[in-house]
N, C-alpha and C positions, 0 to 999 in steps of 0.2 A: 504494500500500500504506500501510493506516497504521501511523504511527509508534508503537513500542513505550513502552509508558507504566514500565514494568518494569525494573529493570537488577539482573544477578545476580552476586556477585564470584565469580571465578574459582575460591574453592573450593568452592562454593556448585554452581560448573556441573559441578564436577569430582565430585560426589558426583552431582547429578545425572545426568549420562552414562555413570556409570561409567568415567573417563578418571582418569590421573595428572597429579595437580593439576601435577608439575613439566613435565611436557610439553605440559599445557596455556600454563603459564608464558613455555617455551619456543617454544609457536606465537605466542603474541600476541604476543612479543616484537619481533617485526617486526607493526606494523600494515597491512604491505600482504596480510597474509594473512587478513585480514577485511574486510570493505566497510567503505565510510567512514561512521562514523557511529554502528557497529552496536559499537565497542570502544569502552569509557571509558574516564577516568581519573576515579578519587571520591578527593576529599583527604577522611582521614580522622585528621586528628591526627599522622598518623604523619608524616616525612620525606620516602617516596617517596609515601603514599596507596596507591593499590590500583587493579586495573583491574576493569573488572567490561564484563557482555556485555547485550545487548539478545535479545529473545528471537531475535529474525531471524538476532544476532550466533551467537547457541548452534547455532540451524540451519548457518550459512557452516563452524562449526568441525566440526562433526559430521559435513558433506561434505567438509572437508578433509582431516581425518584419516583418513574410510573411503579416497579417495583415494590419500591418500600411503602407507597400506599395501598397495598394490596398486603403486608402481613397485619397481624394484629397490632392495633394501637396505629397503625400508621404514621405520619409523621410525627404526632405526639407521642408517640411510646420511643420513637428513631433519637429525637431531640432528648428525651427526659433519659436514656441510654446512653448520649453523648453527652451528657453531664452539663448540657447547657442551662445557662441562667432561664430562672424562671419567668422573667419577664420576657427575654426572647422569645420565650416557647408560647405564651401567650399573645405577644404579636402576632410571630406565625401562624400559627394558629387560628385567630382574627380574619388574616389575610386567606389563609386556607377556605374556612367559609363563606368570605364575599365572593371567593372563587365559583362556588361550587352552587350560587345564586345566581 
């Protein structure tokens, strides 16, 4: 397959997909939920810099997500599992059901 020449920052994918930029945040947080290669880091001036996705990477997240909404607890059970703060998870969350209206 050839290598994506593209890289997209994360809110960048997150307007694209229609997804919440913080639970996008939240997945790539661990990079073992994306192939290797397919999640960056881009310094950007800033202190942490920013991560950003390969197009193949926007594909791995767009099945992992459809995925993980399909076990139990779905994105809420994914979130409270990754140890993320509890207001996060109550944004997302928020945002999950405007979705789904």
């Amino acid at each position: 397959m050839a290598r994506s020449r593209f890289i997209y920052t994360l809110k960048e994918v997150a307007v694209m997909i229609g997804e919440n930029l913080e639970l996008l945040e939240e997945v790539t947080a661990n990079s073992d939920n994306i192939a290797e290669g397919e999640l960056v880091y881009v310094r950007d001036g800033s202190e942490d810099g920013t991560k950003g996705l390969t197009e193949n990477g926007i594909g791995d997240l767009r099945d992992l997500l459809a995925d993980i909404r399909t076990w139990d607890g779905g994105i809420r059970q994914f979130l409270v599992d990754e140890q993320c703060d509890p207001e996060v998870i109550e944004r997302v969350m928020a945002d999950e059901l405007s979705r789904k209206s």
